[in-house]
N, C-alpha and C positions, 0 to 999 in steps of 0.2 A: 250528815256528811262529815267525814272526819280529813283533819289536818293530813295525816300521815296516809298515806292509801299504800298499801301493800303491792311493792315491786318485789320481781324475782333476783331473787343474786346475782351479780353478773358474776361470768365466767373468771375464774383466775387464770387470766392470761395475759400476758404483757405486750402490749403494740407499741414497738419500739417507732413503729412506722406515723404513730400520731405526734410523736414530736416532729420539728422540723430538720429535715436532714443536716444542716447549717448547729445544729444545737445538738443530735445525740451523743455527739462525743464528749462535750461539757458535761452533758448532762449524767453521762454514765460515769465520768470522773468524780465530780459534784456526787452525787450520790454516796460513791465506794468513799470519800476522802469525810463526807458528813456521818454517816451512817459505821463507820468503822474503824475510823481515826480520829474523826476531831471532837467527839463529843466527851462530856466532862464525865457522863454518869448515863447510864443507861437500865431502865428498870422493865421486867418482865412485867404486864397485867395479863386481867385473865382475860381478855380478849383480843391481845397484839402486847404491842414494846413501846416503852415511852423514851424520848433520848433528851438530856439537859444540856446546853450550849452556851457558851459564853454569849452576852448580847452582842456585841462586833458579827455574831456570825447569823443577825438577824435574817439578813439581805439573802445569805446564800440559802439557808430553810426556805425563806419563802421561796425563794425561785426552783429548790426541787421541787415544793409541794406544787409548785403550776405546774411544771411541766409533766411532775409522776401521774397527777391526778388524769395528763392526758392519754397517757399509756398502760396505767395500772386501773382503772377507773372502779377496782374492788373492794381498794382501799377505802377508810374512812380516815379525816385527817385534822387534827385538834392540833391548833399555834398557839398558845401560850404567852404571854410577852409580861413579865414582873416589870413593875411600877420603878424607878427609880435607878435603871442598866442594870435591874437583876437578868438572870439567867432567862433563856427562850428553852420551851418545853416542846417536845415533836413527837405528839402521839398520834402513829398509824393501828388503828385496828381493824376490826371484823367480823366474819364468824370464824367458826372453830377453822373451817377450811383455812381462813387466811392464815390466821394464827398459826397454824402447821407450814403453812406456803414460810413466813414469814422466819420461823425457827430454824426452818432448812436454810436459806438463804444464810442464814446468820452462823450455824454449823459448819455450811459449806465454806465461808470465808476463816472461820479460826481455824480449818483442817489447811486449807491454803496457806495459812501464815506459817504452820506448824510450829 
């Protein structure tokens, strides 16, 4: 019998509808203001992005990754936390699908900023 048993990928799709109606709006703020402004340093891997955050901005990572993981549920998602108020680490990855899902997203907002 093995630990890991082989599930199918779930779809890359976003159910905005599994958060609560009361929180999408935070949450899609929250997201756009973590993911594209406030982080310190942000590194490609070869199977998703990793983002570096000042520790103060502990509280707000965790609380995307509850709620993304209930709408994005494709995601795979690694917190980070250094010993001593070092920096909070936020790596989403995937399979290669995501990682494309993932680059466009990130594409489509630096064409936005222009």
């Amino acid at each position: 019998m093995s630990l890991h048993s082989e599930r199918p990928a779930p779809a890359i799709a976003c159910d905005l509808g599994a958060i609560a109606a009361g929180e999408r709006e935070a949450h899609q703020a929250r997201a756009a203001r973590l993911l594209f402004e406030s982080y310190q340093e942000r590194q490609e891997l070869p199977d998703g992005y990793a983002w570096r955050f000042d520790a103060e901005l502990y509280e707000e990572v965790a609380a995307y990754v509850a709620n993304e993981r209930r709408c994005c549920s494709f995601f795979t998602f690694a917190l980070e936390v250094a010993p001593g108020g070092g920096p909070v680490w936020l790596r989403v990855t995937g399979d290669a699908a995501v990682k494309a899902y993932l680059r466009s997203e990130l594409a489509a907002n630096e064409r936005a900023r222009g």
